[in-house]
Rosetta silent file (secondary structure, phi, psi, omega in degrees, C-alpha in Angstrom):
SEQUENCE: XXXXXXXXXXXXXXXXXXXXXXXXXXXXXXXXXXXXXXXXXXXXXXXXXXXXXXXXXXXXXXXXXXXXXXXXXXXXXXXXXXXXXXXXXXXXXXXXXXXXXXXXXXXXXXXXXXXXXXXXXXXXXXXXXXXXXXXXXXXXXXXXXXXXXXXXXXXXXXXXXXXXXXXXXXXXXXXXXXXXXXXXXXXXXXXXXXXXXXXXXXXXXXXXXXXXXXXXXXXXXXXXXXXXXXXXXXXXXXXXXXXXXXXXXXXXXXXXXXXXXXXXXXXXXXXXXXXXXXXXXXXXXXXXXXXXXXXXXXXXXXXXXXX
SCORE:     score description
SCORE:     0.000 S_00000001
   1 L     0.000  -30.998 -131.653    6.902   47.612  -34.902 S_00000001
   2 H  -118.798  -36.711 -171.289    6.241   46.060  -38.611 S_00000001
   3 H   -83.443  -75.198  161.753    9.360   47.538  -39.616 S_00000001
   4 H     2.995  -84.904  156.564   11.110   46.129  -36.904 S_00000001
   5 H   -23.439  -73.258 -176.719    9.753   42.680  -37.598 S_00000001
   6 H   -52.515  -12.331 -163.957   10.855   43.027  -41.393 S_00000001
   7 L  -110.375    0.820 -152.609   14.643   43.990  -40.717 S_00000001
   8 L   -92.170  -69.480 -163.689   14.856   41.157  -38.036 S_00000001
   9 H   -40.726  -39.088 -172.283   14.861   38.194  -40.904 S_00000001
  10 H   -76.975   -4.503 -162.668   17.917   40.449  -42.951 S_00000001
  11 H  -112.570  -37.163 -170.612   20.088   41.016  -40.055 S_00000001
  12 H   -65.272  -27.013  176.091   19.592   36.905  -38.907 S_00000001
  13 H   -55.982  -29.502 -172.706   20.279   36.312  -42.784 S_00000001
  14 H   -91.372  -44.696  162.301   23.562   38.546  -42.643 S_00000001
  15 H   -31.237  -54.630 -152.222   24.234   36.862  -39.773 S_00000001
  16 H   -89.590  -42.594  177.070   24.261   33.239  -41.057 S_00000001
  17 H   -71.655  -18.273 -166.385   25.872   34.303  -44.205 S_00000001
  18 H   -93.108  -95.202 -172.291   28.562   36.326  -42.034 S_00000001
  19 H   -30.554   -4.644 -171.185   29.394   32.216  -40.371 S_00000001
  20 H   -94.410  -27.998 -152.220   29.251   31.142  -43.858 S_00000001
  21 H   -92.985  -16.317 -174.247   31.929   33.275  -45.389 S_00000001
  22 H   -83.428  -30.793  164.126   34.301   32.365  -41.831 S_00000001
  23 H   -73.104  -17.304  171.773   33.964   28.915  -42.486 S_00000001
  24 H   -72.309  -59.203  179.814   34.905   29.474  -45.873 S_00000001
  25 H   -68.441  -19.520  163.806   37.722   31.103  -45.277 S_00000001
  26 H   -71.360  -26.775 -175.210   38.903   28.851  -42.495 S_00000001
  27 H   -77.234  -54.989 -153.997   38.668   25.794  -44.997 S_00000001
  28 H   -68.387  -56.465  160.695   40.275   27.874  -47.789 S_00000001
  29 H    -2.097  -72.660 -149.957   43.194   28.287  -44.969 S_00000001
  30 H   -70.715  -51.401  134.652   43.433   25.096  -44.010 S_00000001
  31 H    15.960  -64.363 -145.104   43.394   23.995  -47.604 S_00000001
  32 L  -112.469   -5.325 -171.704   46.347   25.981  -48.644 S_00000001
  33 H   -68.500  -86.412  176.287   48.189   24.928  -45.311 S_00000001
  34 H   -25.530  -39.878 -169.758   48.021   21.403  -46.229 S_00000001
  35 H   -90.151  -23.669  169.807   48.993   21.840  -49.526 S_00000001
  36 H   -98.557   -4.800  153.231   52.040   23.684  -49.296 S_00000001
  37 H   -95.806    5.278  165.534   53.493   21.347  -46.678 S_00000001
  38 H   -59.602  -41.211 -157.414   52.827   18.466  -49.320 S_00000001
  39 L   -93.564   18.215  148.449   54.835   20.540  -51.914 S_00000001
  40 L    74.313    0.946  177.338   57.420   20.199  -49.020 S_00000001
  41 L   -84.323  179.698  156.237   57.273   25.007  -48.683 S_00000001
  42 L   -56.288   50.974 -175.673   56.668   27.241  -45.956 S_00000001
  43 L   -31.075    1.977  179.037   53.402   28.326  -45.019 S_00000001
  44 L   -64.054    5.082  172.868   54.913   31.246  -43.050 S_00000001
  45 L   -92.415    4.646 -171.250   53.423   33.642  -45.624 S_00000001
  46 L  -119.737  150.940 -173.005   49.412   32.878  -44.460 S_00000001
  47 L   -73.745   87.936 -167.251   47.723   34.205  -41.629 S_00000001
  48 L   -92.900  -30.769 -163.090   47.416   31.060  -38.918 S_00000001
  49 L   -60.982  111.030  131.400   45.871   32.798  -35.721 S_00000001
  50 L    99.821    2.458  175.838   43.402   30.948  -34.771 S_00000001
  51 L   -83.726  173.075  164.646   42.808   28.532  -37.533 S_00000001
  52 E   -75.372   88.584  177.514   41.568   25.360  -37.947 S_00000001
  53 L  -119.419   35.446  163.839   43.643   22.326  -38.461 S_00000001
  54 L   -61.336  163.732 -156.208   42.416   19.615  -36.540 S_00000001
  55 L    20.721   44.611  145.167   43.848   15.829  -37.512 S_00000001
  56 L   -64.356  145.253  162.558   46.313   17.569  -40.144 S_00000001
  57 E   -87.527 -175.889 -150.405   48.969   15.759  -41.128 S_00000001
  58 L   146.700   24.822  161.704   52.234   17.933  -40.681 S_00000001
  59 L   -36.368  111.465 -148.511   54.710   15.616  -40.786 S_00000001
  60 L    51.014   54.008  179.856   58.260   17.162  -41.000 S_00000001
  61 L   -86.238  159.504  147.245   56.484   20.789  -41.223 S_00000001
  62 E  -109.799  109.177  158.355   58.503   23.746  -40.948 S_00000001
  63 L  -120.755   29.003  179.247   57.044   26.263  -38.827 S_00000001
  64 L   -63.150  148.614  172.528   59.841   28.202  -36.890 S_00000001
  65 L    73.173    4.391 -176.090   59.373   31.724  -35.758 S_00000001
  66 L  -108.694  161.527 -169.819   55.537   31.683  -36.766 S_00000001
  67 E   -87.219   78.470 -160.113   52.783   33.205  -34.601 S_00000001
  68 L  -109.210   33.143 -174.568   49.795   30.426  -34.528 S_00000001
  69 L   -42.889  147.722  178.975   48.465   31.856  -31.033 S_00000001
  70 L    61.146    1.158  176.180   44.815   29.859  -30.669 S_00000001
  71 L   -46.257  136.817  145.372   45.471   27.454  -33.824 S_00000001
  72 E   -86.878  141.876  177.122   43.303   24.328  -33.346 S_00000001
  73 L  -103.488  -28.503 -164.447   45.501   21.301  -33.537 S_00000001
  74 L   -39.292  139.551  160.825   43.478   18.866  -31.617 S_00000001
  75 L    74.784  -24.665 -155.831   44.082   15.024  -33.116 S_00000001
  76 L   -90.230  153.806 -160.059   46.743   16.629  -35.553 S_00000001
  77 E   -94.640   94.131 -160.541   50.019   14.881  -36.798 S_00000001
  78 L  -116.133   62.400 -149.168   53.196   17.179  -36.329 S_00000001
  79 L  -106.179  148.522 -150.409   55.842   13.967  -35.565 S_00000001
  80 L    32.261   -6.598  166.775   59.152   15.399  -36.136 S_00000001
  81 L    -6.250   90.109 -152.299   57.735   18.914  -36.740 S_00000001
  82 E   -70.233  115.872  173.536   60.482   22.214  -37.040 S_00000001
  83 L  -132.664   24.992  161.366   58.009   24.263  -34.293 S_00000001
  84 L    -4.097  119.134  135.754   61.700   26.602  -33.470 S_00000001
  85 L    71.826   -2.605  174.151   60.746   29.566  -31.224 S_00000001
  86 L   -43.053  158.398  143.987   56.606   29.190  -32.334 S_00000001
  87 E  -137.677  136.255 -154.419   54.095   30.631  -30.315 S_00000001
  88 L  -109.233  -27.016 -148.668   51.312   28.427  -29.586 S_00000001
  89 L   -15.163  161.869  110.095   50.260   30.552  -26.515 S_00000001
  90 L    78.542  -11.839 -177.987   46.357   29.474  -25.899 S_00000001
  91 L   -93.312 -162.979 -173.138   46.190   27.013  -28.775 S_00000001
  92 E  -141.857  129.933  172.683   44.981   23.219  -28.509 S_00000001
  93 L  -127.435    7.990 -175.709   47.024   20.289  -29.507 S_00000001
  94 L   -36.830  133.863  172.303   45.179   17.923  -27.150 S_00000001
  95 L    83.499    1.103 -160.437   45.698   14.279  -28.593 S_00000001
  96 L   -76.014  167.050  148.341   48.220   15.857  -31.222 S_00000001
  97 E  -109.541  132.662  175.398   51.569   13.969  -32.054 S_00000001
  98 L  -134.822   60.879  158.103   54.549   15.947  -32.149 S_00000001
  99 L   -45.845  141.175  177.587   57.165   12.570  -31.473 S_00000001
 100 L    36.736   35.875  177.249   60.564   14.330  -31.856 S_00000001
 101 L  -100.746  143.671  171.490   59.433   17.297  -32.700 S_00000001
 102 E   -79.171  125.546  174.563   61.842   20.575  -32.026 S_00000001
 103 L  -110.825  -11.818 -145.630   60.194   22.881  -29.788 S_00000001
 104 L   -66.514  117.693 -164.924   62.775   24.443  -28.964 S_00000001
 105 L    89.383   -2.468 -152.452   62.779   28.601  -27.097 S_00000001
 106 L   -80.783  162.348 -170.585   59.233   28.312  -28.521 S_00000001
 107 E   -92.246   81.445 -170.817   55.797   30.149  -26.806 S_00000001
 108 L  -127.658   78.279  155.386   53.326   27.534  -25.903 S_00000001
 109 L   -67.677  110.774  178.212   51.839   29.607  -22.547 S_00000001
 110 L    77.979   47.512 -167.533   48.213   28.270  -21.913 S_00000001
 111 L  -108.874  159.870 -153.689   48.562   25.354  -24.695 S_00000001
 112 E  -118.948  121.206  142.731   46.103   22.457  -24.502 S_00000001
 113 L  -132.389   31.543 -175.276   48.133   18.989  -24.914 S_00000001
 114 L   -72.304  146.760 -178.806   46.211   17.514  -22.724 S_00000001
 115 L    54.505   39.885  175.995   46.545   13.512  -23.640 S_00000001
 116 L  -105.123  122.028  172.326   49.524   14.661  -26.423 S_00000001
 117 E   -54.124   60.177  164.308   52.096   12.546  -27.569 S_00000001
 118 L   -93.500   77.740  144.618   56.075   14.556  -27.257 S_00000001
 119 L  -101.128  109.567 -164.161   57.826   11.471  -27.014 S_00000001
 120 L    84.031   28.635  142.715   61.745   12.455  -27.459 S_00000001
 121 L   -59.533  137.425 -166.555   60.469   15.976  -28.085 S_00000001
 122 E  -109.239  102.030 -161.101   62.806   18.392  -27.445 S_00000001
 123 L  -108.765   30.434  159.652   61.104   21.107  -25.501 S_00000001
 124 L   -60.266  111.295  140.182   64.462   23.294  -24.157 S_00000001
 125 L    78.859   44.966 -177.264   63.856   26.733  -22.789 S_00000001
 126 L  -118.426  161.014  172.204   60.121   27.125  -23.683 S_00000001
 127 E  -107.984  137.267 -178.399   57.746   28.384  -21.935 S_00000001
 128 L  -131.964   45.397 -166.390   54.398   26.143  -20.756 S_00000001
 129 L   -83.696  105.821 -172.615   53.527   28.408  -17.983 S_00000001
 130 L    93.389   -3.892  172.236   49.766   27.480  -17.109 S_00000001
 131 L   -47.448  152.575  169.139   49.673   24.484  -19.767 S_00000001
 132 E  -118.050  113.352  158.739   47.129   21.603  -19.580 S_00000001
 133 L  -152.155   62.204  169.096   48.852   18.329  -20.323 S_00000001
 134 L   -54.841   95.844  156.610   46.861   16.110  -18.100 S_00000001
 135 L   120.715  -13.419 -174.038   47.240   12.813  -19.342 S_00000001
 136 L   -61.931  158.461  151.814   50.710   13.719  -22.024 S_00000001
 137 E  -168.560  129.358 -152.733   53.272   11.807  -22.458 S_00000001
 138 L  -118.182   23.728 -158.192   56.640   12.951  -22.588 S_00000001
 139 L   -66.525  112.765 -170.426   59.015    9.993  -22.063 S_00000001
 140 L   104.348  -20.909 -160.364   62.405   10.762  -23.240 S_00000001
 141 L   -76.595  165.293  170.515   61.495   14.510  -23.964 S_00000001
 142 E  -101.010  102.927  146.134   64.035   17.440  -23.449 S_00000001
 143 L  -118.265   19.220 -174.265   62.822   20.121  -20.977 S_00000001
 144 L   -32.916  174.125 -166.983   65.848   21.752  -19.827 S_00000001
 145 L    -3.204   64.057  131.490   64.766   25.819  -18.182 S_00000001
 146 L   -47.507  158.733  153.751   61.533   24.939  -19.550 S_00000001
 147 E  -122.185  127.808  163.438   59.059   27.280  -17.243 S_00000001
 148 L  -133.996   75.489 -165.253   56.074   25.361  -16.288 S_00000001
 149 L  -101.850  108.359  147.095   55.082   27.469  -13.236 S_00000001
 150 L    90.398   40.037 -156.639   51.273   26.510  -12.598 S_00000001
 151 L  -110.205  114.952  169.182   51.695   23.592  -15.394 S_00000001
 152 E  -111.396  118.362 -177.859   48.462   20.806  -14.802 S_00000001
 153 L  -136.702   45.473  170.763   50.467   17.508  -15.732 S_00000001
 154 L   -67.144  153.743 -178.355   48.190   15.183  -13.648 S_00000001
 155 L    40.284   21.074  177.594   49.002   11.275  -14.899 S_00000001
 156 L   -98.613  172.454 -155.172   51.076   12.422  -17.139 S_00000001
 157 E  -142.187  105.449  177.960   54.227   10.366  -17.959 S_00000001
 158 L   -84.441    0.693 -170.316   57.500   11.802  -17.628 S_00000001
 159 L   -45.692  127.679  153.980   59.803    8.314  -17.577 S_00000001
 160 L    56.236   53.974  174.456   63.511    9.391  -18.633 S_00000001
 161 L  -122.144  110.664 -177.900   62.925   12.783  -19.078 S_00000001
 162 E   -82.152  131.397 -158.093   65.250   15.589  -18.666 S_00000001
 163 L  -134.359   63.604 -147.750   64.012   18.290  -16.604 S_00000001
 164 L  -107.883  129.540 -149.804   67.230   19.735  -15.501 S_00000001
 165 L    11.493   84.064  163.024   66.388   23.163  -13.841 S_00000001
 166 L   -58.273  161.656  160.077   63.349   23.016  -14.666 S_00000001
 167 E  -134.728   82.855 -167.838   60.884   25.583  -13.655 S_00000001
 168 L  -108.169   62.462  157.492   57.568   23.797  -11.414 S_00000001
 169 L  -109.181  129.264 -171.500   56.573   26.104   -9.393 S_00000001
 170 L   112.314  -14.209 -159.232   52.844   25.650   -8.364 S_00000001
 171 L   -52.883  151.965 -157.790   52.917   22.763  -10.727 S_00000001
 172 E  -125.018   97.648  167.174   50.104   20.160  -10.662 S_00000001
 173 L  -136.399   75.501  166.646   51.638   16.333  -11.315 S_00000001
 174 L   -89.669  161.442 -164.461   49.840   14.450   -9.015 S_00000001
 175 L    64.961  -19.706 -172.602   50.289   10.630  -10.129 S_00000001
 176 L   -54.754  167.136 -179.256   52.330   11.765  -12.952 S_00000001
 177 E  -133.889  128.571 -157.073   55.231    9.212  -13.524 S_00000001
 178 L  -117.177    9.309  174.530   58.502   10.916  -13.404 S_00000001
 179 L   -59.507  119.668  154.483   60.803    7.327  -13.102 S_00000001
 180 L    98.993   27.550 -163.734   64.295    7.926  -14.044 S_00000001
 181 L   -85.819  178.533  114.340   63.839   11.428  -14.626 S_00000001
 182 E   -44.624   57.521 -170.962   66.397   14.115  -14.620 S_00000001
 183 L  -123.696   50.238 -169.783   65.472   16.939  -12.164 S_00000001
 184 L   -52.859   81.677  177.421   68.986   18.415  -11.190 S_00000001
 185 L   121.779    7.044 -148.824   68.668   22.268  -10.043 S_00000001
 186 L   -81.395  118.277  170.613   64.848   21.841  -10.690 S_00000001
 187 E   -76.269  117.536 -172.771   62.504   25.015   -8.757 S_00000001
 188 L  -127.765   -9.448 -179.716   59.698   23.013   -7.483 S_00000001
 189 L   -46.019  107.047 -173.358   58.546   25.086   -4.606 S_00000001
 190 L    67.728   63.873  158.234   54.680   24.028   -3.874 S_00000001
 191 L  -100.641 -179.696  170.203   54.344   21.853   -6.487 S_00000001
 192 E  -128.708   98.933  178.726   52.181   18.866   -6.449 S_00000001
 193 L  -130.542   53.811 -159.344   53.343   15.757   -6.576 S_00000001
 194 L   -89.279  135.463 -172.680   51.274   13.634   -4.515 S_00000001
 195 L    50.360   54.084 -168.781   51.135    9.733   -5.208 S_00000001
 196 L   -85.411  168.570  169.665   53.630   10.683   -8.284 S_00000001
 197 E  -104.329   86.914  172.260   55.984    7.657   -9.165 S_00000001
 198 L   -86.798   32.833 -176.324   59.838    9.183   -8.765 S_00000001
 199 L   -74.748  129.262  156.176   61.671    5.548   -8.463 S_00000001
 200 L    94.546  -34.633 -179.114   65.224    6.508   -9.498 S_00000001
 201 L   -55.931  156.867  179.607   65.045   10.031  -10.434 S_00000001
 202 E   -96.423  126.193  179.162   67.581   12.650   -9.758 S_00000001
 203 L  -122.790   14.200 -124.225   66.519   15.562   -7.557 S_00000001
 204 L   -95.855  157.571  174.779   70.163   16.721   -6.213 S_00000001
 205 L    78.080  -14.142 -171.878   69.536   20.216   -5.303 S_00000001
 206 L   -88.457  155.856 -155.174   66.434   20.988   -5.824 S_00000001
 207 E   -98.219  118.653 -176.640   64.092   23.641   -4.535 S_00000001
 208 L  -148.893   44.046  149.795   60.821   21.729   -3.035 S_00000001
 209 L   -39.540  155.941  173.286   59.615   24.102   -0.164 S_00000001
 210 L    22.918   36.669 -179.237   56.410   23.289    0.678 S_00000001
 211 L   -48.416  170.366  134.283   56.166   20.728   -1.576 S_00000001
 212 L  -105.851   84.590 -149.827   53.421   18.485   -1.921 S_00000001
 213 L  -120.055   43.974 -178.782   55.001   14.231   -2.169 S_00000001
 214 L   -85.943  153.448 -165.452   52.163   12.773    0.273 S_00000001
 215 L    40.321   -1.255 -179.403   52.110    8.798   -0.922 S_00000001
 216 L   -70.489  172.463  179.322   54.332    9.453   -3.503 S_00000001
 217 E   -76.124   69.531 -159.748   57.036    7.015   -4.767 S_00000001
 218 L  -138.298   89.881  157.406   60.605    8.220   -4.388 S_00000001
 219 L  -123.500  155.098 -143.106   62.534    4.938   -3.564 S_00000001
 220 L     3.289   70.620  150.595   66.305    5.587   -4.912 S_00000001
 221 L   -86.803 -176.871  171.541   65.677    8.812   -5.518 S_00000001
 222 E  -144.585  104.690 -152.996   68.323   11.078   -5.017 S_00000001
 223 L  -106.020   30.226  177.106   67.897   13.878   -3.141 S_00000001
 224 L   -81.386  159.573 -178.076   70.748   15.527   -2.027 S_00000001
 225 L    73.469    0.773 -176.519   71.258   18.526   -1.010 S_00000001
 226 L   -77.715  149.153  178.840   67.488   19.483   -1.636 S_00000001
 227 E  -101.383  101.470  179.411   65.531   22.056    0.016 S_00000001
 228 L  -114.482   25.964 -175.481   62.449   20.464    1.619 S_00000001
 229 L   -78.381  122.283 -162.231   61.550   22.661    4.123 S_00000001
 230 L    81.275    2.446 -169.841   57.654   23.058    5.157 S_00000001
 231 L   -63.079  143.006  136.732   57.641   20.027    2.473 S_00000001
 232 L   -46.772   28.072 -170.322   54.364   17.010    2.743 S_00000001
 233 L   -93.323   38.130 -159.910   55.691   13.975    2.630 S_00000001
 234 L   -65.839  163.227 -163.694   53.465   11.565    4.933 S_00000001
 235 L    30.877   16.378 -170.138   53.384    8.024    3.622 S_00000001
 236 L  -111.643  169.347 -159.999   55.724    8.314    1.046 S_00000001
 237 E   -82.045   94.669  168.049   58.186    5.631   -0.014 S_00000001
 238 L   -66.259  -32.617 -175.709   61.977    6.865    0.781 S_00000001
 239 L     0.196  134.778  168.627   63.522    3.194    0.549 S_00000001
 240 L    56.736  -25.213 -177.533   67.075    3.675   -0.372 S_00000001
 241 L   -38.765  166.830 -170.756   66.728    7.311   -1.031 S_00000001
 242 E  -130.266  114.914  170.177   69.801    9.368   -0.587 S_00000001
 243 L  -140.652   53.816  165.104   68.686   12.900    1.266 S_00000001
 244 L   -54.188  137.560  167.108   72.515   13.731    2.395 S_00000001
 245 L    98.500  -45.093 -156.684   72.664   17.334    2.944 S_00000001
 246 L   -80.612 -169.302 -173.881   69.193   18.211    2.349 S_00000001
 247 E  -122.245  141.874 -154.127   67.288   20.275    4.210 S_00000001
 248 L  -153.751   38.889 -176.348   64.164   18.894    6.022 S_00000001
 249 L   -68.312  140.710  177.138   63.026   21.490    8.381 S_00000001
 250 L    64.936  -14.343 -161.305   59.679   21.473    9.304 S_00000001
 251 L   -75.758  152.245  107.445   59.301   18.707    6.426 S_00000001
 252 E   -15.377   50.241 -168.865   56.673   16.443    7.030 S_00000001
 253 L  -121.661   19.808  166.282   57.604   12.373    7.230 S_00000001
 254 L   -50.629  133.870  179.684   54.873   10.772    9.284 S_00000001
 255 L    59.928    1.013  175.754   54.262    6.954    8.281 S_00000001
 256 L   -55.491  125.753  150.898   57.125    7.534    5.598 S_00000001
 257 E  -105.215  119.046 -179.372   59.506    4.615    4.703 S_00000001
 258 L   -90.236   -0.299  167.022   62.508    5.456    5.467 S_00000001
 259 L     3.932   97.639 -159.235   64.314    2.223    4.825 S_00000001
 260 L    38.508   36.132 -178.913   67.918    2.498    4.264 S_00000001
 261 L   -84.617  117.054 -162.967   67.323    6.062    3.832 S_00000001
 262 E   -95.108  142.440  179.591   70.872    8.093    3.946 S_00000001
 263 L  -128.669   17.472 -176.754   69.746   11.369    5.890 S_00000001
 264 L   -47.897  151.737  179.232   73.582   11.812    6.878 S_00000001
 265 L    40.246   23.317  153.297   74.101   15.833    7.619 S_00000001
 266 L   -78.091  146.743 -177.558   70.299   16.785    7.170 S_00000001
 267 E   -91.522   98.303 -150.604   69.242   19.506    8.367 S_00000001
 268 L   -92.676    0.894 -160.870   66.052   17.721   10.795 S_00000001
 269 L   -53.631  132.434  145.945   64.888   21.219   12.667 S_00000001
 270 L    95.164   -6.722 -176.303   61.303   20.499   13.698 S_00000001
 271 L   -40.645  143.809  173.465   61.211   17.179   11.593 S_00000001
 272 E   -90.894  116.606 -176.486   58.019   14.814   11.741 S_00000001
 273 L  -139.479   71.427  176.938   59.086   11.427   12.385 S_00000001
 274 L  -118.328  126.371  142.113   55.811   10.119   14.352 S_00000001
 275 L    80.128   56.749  172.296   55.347    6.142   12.963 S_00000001
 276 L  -102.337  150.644 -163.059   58.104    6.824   10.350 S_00000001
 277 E   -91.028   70.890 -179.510   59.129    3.251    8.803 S_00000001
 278 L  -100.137   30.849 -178.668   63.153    3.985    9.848 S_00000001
 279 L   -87.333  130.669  171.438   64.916    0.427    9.922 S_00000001
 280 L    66.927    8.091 -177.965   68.523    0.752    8.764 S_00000001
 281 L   -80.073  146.320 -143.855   68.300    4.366    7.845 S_00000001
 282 E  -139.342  130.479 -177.999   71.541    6.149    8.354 S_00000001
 283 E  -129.672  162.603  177.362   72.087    9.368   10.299 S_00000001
 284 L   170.177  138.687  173.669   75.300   11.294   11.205 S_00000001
 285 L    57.191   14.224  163.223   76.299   15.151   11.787 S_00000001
 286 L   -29.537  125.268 -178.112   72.716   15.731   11.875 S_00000001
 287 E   -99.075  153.379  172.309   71.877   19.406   12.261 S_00000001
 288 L    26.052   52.493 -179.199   69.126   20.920   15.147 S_00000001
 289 L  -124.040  125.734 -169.922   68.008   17.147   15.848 S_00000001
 290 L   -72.915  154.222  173.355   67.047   16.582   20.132 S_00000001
 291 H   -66.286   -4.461  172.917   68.180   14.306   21.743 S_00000001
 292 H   -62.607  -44.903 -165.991   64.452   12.921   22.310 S_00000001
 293 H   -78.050  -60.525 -178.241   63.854   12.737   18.598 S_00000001
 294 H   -28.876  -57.925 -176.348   67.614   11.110   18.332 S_00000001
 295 H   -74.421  -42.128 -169.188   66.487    8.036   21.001 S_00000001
 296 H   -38.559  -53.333 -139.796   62.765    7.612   19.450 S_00000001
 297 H   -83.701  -32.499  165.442   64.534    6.882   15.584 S_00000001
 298 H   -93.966  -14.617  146.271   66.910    4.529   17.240 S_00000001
 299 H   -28.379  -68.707  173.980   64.325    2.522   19.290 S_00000001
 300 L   -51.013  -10.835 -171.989   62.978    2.496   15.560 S_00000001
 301 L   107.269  -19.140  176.270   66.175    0.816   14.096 S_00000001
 302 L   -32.542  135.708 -170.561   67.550    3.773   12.949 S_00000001
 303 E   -98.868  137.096 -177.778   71.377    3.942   12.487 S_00000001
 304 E  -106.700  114.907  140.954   73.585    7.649   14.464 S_00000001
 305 L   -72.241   50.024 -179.990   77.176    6.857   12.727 S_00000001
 306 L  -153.811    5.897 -176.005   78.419    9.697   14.605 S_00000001
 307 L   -89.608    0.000    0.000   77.499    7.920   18.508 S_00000001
């Protein structure tokens, strides 16, 4: 027991000294980081997993092709940053700025940005699959085939951002603000985009089964051709939208305003129209829509160009 006792102070001592020499060496890291993007080189020759670099600067850095899975970033400055083809998986850049920074093919699966600053980032054909960027902003950014399947982007702000087949499925942007976006060809099936702002955005095409849009914001959007079928959309704002084409089976549009909403040649099987806001909204060639449903919408003001 005595013995016991005596070895317990040497092993918490080895301990403390074992955190001593890892903080050393993360420092010595960081250190040597810093200093060889001053001197304008490459730091691809040092061992990054998992270090520490919160509020670095890293202005202009080059880091294509490097492995920095788990780096902390948090607070750190990477505005124009070469991040080519990185992998990020799993690290945290929450708060970071990477303005214009090239992203581009790059790994950042299970990356922290929550509240991070990619404005005019160009983020083509990366993967964010499972990202947190609650609170980002991305205004301007490049996400063509990004995949951000199961992507938490609550409030974040998406203004003018091209997201041109995109890949959101599961995705979480409720509130996010997506005016004037770009989301041509975009897979959206069971996302979440409830009381999102979408004034103006492009949707033609797009895959939004079972969406979630309840209260959202999609006056002149443009939705043609979209697949909304099993889709949420109670209370939300249609004004002007254009949903020629689409498909809206099963959809969901109780208390929606449809206001000068063109819904020529949708496909209406099973549609919810109970207290839908329908003055001046324009129908025609309508597919698997009764005639019951047909008298209700024009009671409502609704326009049949095809009577």
């Amino acid at each position: 027991m005595n013995k016991e006792a005596n070895e317990l102070p040497q092993i918490v001592n080895q301990s403390s000294e074992s955190n001593q020499d890892e903080i050393q060496q993360q420092q010595l890291i960081r250190e040597k980081i810093i200093d060889l993007v001053v001197k304008g080189e490459n730091p691809s020759s040092l061992n990054l997993i998992f270090a520490d670099l919160k509020e670095a600067q890293l202005i202009g850095v080059n880091l294509n092709n490097m492995y920095l899975s788990g780096v902390e970033l948090n607070n750190a400055n990477l505005t124009g940053a070469q991040l080519i083809e990185v992998d990020l998986s799993e690290a945290d850049l929450s708060d970071a700025k990477l303005v214009n920074a090239q992203l581009i093919g790059a790994n950042l699966n299970s990356i922290k940005l929550i509240g991070a600053n990619l404005n005019n980032a160009n983020l083509r054909d990366t993967n964010l699959s499972t990202a947190k960027l609650n609170n980002a902003c991305l205004i301007g950014a490049q996400l063509l085939n990004a995949n951000l399947s199961g992507a938490q982007l609550l409030n974040a702000n998406l203004n003018n951002t091209q997201l041109n087949k995109i890949y959101l499925w599961n995705a979480n942007l409720n509130n996010a603000q997506l005016v004037s976006a770009d989301l041509t060809g975009a897979y959206m099936n069971n996302v979440k985009l409830n009381s999102a702002n979408l004034t103006r955005a492009i949707l033609k095409d797009v895959q939004l089964a079972e969406a979630k849009l309840k209260n959202a914001n999609l006056e002149w959007v443009d939705l043609s051709g979209a697949q909304l079928e099993n889709a949420n959309l109670r209370n939300a704002n249609l004004s002007g939208a254009s949903l020629e084409k689409a498909n809206l089976s099963n959809t969901n549009l109780k208390e929606a305003i449809l206001h000068n909403t063109n819904l020529r040649e949708a496909k209406l099987t099973n549609t919810n129209f109970i207290d839908a806001q329908v003055n001046n909204a324009r129908f025609g060639r309508n597919i698997d829509i009764s005639e019951d449903v047909k008298l209700y919408l024009k009671r409502q003001g609704a326009i049949f160009e095809d009577d």
